[in-house]
C-alpha positions in Angstrom: -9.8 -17.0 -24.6 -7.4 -13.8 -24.2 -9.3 -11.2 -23.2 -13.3 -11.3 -22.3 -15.0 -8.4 -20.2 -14.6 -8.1 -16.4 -17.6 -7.6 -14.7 -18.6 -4.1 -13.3 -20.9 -5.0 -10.2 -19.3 -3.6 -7.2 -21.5 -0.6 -5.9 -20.2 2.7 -4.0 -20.6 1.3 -0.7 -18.7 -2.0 -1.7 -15.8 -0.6 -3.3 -15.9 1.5 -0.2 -15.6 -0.9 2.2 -12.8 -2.7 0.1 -10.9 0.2 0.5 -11.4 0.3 4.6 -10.9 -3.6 4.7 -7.7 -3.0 3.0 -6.5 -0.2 4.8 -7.8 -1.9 8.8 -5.5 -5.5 8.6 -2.7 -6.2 10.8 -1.4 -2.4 10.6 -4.0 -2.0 13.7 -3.0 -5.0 15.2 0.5 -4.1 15.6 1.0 -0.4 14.0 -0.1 1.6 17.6 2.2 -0.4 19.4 5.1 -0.2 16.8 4.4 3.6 16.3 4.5 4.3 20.4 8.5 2.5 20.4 9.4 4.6 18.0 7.9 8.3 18.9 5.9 7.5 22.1 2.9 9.8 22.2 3.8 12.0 19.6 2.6 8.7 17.6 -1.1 10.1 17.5 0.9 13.0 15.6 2.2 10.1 13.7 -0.9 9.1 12.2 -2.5 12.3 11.7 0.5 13.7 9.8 0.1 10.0 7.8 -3.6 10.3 7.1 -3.3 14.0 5.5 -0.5 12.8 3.1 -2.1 9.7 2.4 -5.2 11.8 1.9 -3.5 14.0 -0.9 -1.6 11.8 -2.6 -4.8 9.3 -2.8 -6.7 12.1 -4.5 -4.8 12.3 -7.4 -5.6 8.8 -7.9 -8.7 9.1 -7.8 -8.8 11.3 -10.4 -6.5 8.9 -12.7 -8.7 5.7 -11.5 -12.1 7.5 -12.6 -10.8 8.9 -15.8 -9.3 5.3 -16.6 -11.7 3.0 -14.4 -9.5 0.1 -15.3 -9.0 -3.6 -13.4 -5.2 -3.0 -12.0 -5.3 1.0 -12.7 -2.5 1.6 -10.6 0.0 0.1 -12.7 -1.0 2.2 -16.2 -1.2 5.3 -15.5 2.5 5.7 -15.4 2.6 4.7 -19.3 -0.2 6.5 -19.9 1.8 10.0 -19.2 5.3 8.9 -19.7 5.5 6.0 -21.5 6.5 2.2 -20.7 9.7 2.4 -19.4 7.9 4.9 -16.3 4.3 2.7 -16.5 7.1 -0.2 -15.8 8.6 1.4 -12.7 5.9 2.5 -11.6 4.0 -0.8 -12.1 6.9 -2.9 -10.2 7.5 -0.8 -7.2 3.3 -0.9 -6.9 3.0 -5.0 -7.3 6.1 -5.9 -4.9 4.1 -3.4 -1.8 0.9 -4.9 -3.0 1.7 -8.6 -3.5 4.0 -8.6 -0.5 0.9 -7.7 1.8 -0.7 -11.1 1.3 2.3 -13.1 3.2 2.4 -10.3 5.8 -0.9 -10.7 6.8 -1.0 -14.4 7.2 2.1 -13.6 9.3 0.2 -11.4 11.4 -2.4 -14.2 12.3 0.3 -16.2 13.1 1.9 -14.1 15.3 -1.3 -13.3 17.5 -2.0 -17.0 17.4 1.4 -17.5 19.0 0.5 -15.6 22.2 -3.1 -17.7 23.0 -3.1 -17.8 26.3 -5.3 -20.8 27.1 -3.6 -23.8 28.6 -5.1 -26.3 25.5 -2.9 -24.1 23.2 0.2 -24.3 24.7 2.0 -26.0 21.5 0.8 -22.6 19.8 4.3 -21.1 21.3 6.2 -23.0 19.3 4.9 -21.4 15.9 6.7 -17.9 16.5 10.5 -17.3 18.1 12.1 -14.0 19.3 16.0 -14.4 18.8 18.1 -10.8 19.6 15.3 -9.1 19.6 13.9 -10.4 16.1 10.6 -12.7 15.5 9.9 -15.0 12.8 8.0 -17.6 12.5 8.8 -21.0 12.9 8.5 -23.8 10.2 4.9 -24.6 11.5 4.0 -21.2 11.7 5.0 -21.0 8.2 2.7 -24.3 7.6 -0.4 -22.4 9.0 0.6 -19.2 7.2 0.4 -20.8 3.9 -2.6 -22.5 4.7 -4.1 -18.7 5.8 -2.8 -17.5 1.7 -4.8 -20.7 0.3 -8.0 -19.4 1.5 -7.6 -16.1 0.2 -6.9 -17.2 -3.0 -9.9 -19.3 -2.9 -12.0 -16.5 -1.6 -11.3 -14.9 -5.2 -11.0 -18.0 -7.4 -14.0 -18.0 -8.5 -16.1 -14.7 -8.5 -15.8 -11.2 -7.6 -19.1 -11.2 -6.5 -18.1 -13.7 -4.0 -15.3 -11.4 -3.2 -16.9 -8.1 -2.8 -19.7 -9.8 -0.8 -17.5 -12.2 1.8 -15.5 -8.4 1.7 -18.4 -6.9 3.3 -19.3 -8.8 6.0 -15.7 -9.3 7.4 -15.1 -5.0 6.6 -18.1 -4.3 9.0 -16.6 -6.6 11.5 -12.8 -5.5 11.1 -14.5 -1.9 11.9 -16.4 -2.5 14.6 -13.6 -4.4 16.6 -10.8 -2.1 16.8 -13.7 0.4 17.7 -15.1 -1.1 20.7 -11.4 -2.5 21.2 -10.4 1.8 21.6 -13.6 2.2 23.7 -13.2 -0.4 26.2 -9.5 0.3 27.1 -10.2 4.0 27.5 -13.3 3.0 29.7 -10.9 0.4 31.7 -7.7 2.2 31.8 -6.5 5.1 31.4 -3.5 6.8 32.3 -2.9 10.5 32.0 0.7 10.0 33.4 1.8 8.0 30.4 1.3 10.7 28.0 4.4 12.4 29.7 6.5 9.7 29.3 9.0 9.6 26.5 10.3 7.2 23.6 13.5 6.5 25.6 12.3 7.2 29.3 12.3 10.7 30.8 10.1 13.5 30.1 8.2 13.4 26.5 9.2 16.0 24.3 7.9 16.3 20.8 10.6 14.5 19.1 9.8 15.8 15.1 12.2 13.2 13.9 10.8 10.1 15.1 7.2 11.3 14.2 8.3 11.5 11.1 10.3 8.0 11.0 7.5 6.9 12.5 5.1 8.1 9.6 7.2 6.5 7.3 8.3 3.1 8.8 6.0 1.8 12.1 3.0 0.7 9.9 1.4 3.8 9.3 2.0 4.3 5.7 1.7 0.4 5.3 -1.9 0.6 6.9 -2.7 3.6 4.8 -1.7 1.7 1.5 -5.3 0.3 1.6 -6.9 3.0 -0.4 -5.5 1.7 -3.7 -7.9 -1.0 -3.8 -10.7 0.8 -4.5 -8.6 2.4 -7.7 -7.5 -0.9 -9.0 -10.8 -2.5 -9.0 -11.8 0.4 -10.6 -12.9 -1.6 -13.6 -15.3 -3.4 -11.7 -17.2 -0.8 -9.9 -20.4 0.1 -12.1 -20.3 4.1 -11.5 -16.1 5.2 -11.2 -16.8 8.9 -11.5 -19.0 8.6 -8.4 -17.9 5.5 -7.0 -13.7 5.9 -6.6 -13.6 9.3 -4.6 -16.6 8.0 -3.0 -14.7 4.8 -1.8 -10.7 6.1 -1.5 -11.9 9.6 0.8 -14.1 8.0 2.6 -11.9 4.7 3.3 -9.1 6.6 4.7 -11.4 9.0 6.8 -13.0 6.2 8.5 -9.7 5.0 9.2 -8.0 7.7 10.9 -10.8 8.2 13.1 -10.1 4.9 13.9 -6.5 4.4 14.2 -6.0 7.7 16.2 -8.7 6.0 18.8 -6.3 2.8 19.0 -3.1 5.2 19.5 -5.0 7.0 22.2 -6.3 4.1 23.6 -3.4 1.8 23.7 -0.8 4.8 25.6 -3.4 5.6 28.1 -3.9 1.8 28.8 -0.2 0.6 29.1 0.5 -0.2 32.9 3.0 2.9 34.1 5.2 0.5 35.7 5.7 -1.7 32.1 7.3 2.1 30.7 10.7 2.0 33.1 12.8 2.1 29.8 10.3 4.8 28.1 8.2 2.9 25.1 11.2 2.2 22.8 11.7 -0.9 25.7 7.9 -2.2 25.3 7.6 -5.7 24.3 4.7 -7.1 23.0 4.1 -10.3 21.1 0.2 -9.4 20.2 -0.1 -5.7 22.1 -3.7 -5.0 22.4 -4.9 -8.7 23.4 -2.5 -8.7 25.9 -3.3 -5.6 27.5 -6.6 -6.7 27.2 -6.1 -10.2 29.7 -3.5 -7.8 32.0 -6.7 -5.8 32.5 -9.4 -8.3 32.7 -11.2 -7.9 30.1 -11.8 -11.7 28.9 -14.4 -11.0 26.8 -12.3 -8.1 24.6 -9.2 -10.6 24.8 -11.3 -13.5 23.3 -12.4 -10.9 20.7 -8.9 -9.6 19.6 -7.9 -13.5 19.2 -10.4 -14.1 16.9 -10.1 -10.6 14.9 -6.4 -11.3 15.1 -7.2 -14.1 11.9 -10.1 -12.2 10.6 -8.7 -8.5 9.9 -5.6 -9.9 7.9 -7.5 -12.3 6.2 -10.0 -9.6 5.4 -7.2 -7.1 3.9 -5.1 -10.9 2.4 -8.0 -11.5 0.1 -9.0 -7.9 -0.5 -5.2 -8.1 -1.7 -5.0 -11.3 -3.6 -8.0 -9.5 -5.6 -6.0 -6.4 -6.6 -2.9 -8.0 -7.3 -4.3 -10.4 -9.7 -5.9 -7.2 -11.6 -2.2 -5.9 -11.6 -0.5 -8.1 -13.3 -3.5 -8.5 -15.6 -2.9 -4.3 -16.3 1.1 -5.0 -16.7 0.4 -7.6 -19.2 -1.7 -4.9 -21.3 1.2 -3.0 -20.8 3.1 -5.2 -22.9 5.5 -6.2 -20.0 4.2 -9.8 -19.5 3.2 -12.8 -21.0 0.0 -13.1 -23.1 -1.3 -15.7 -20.6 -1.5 -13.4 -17.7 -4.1 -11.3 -19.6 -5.9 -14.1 -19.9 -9.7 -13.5 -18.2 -11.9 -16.7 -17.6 -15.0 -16.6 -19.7 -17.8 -17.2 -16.7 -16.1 -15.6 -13.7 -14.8 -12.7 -15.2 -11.4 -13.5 -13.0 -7.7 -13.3 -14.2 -6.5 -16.6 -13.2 -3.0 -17.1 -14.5 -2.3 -13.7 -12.5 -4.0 -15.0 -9.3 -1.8 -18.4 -9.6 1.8 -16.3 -10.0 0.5 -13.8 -7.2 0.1 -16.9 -4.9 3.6 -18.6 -6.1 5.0 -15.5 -5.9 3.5 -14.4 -2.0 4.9 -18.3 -1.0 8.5 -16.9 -2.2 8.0 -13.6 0.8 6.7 -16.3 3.1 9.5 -18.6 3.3 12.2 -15.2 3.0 10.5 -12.8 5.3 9.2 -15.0 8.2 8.5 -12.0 10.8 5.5 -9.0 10.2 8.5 -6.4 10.9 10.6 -7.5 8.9 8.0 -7.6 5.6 6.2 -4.7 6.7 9.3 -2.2 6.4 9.9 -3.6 2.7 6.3 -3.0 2.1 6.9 0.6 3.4 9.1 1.9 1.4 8.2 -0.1 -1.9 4.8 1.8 -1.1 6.6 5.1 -1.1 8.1 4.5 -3.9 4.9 3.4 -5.9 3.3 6.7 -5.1 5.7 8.9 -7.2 3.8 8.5 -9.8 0.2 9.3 -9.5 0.9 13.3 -8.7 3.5 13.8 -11.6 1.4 11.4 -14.1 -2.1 13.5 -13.2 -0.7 16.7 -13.9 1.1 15.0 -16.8 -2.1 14.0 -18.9 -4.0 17.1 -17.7 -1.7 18.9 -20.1 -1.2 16.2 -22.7 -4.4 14.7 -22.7 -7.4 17.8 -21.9 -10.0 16.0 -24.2 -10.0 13.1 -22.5 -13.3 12.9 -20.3 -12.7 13.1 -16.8 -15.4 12.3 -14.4 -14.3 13.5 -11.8 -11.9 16.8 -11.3 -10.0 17.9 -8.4 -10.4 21.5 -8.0 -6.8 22.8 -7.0 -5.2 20.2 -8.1 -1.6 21.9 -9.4 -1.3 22.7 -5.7 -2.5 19.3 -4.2 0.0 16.9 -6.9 2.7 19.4 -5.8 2.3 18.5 -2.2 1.6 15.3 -2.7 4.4 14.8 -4.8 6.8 16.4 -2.1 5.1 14.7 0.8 5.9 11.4 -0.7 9.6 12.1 -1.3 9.8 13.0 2.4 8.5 10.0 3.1 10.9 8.3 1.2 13.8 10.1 3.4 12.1 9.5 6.4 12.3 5.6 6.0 16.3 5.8 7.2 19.3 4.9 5.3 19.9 2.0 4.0 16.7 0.5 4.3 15.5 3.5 1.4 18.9 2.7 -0.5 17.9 -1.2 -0.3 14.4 -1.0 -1.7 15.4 1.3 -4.7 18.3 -1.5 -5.5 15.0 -4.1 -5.8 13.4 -1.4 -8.4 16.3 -1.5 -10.8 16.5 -5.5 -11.0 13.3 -6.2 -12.6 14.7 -3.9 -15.4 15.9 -6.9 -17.4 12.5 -8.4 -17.5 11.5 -4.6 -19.2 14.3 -4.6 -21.8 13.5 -8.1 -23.1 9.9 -7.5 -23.8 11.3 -4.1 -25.2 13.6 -5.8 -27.4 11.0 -8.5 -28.3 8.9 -5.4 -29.8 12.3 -4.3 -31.4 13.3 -1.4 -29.5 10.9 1.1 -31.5 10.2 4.5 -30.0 12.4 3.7 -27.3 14.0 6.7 -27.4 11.3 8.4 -26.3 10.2 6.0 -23.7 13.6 6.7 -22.5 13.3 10.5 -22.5 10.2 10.1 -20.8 11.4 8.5 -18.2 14.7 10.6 -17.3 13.5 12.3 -14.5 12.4 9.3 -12.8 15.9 7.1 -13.4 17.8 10.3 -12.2 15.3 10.8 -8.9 16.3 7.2 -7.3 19.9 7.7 -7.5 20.1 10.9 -5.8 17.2 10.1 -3.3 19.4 7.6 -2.2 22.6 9.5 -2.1 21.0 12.1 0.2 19.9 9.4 2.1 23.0 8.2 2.5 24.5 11.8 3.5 22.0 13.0 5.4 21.8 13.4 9.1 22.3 11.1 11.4 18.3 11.6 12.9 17.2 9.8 10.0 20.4 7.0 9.1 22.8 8.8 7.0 26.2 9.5 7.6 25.7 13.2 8.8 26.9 15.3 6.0 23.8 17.3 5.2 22.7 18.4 9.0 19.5 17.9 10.5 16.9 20.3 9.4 19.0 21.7 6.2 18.5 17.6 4.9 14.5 18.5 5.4 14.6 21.3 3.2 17.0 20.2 0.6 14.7 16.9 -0.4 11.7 19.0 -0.2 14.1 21.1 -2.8 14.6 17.9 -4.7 10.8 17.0 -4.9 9.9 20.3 -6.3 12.4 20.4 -9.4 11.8 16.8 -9.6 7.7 17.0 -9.8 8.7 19.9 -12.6 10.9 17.9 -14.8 8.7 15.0 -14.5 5.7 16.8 -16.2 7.5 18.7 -18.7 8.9 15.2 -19.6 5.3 13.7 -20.1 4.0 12.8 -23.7 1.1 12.4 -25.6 1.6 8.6 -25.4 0.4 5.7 -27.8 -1.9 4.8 -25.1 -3.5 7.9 -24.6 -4.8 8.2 -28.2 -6.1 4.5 -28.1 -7.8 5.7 -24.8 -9.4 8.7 -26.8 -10.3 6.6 -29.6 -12.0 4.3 -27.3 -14.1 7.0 -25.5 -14.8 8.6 -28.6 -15.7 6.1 -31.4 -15.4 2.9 -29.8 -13.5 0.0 -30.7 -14.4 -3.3 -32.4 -14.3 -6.3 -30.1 -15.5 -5.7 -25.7 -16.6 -2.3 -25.2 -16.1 -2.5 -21.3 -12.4 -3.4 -21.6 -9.8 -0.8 -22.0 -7.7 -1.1 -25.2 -4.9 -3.0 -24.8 -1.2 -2.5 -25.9 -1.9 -4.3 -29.4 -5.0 -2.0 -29.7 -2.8 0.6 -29.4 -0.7 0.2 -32.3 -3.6 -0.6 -34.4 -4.9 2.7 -33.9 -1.8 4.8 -33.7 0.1 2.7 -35.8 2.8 2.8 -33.4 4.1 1.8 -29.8 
């Protein structure tokens, strides 16, 4: 059976707290310490400065994700405005940050489990390595890690119900945690002195740059990424209009208040005589449980250990939920085989896209074996995903009025054009070449696009093609400014500090402009009116599909 109806039960509060397990995994594990080498305590900065551009750029999906409350939303609405050579993009940079998350987590586990101190788990050193400075994990490490992706996948195997529910009780543990982890450290230790203590040594300064870098690369923006799930299980949540604001605000809200607490926490409780080299020399293995035993506080040590497994395996098999639903929405796209739109008749589940998702997060495993390593690729695949949603929003406002929209943004020219801006910052921000690296991945998937394009024989490519223009010239010159700009942020010092600021926030605004005015009144926004409207033959609770499309359009 090809296509049978996913099931809507996930509530308000659910989908909610799918959103904050997403967003609280390893990132708060590892991102306070990560974010401290790089900007010391402008780091709290760091995540403030993370959480309002998160914040806007999350709003306009909600908008999209309650006007299309589709499984795996965050990979159509790019074809919906644009057409499928955008949708694809868009789609690709959005499944390799998302699937890549699963393996990251289990590595995260891993590397916490490495640093038990307890005499009985002595062989547990041997499952991570630090060689010059760089950690992986070691081939039994990788053993265990697999093991940790197995049980997510069978956390979602067979019911979302299952999901949503096991989701609940671990979310409402992964918050409480780093909480009274934030509490207890303040209420231990707390060192006024270390706030004046710099990245490199010396007398702190806010250092703009690495605040910024730090935004973009220590974990901030990777922790942040959470609030996507709630959008792409927007086909399962029973009221979207009320339900995705609901859940994607209030997620990343929640989260600040509790990340900033961790930053906070974990500079005031760092022992002033570990910061002789300023907190770019600070070298943890697993930061907060080992403050926690250098203090003395057993109990919160013990605590971290055990939230060390269940935090990432909370946000591994929120993740191995939402990347299934996204290649199920890429298949509808027309981008993938048939089989991966395959839905199982009792569980409502897309289980030819869970299998590739698990083959696929084995294939990061066994090439990214450390958490930094993998968690910068996420970063800026993340960044990259996000174009998008600002430019697509704005896109079908003007194309598509009609269309009902549940929820509104009031101001939202404004907030898509900040958005829009903020995330190509962010894309600067990540340093040269890593941003020139991760936009080479985004063009070699295009083969897959031009064979299923071909396979449909090539019609109305042209204006696929036109449609997507603005987006095939943005890489390109993203990266070339990358590559010239100043020094602060990897280039080769061409464009100096400060003018390089300004010039890609000059690029994102012509850039957001030519995008819209490129948008079209796609195939798969007059299927999506048609549906609203009249209703089509077949499941009413599933969103036409690409071969609906052309059956009501009579055209791709």
């Amino acid at each position: 059976m090809s296509h049978s109806a996913i099931r809507r039960d996930v509530g308000a509060f659910a989908l909610m707290l799918t959103g904050l397990g997403s967003i609280i995994g390893s990132g708060w594990l590892f991102g306070a310490w990560h974010a401290a080498q790089l900007a010391g305590p402008g780091a709290i900065y760091a995540w403030i400065i993370g959480a309002v551009i998160i914040l806007f750029i999350a709003l306009t999906y909600a908008e999209l994700g309650a006007m299309f409350p589709e499984s795996g939303g965050m990979v159509r609405y790019g074809h919906y405005s644009h057409g499928s050579l955008v949708g694809f993009i868009a789609g690709w940079a959005n499944w390799i940050a998302i699937v890549s998350v699963i393996p990251v987590e289990a590595e995260a586990s891993v590397q916490y489990m490495a640093s038990w101190p307890w005499e009985w788990a002595a062989w547990t050193k041997e499952l991570y390595v630090v060689t010059n400075g760089h950690g992986e994990l070691t081939p039994p490490g990788l053993a265990i890690a697999a093991v940790l992706v197995m049980v997510y996948f069978f956390l979602n195997f067979w019911s979302v119900k299952l999901f949503a529910k096991s989701n609940t009780a671990i979310t409402v543990f992964k918050l409480v945690v780093p909480a009274a982890t934030g509490i207890a450290l303040i209420a231990t230790s707390y060192n006024p002195g270390n706030f004046d203590i710099g990245a490199h040594g010396g007398t702190h300064a806010i250092d703009i740059s690495s605040i910024l870098t730090a935004v973009a690369i220590s974990g901030i923006v990777f922790s942040f990424n959470g609030f996507q799930s709630p959008v792409n299980l927007a086909g399962e949540a029973r009221n979207p209009g009320r339900s995705v604001p609901f859940a994607v605000i209030g997620s990343i809200l929640l989260a600040t208040v509790v990340y900033v607490l961790l930053q906070v926490a974990f500079i005031g409780a760092v022992p002033p005589d570990q910061l002789g080299k300023g907190w770019a020399g600070l070298e943890y293995a697993s930061p907060f449980a080992q403050l926690a035993t250098a203090l003395m506080i057993n109990w919160m040590a013990i605590l971290l250990y055990a939230d060390a497994f269940v935090s990432p395996s909370g946000t591994g098999a929120t993740y191995t939920a939402t990347t299934a639903r996204m290649i199920y929405a890429m298949e509808r796209n027309g981008q993938l085989p048939k089989i991966f739109g395959h839905i199982h008749p009792r569980f409502g589940i897309p289980r030819p896209a869970m299998w590739l998702n698990l083959v696929v997060s084995f294939i990061f495993l066994f090439f990214f074996r450390g958490w930094g390593t993998l968690a910068a690729v996420i970063s800026v695949s993340t960044i990259i995903s996000y174009l998008t949603g600002p430019v697509s929003v704005m896109t079908l406002r003007r194309t598509a009025p009609e269309l009902k929209r549940p929820l509104r943004i009031p101001g939202l020219p404004i907030l898509a054009a900040l958005a829009f801006i903020f995330a190509t910052e962010l894309l600067y921000w990540a340093k040269w070449p890593l941003t020139g690296e991760i936009i080479l991945l985004m063009v070699v998937a295009l083969p897959i696009y031009f064979y299923y394009t071909a396979k449909s024989g090539w019609e109305d490519f042209r204006r696929h093609l036109k449609g997507a223009w603005w987006l095939i010239v943005y890489l390109p010159v993203i990266a070339a400014v990358s590559w010239g700009g100043s020094k602060t942020f990897g280039g080769h010092d061409y464009i100096p500090y400060g003018y390089d600021l300004a010039l890609v926030a000059v690029i994102g605004v012509v850039f957001y402009f030519w995008g819209i005015a490129t948008g079209w009144r796609t195939p798969m926004v007059e299927a999506a009116r048609f549906h609203h409207d009249d209703g089509l033959p077949g499941d009413p609770e599933l969103p036409p599909s690409v071969d609906e499309a052309e059956r009501v359009t009579g055209h791709r």
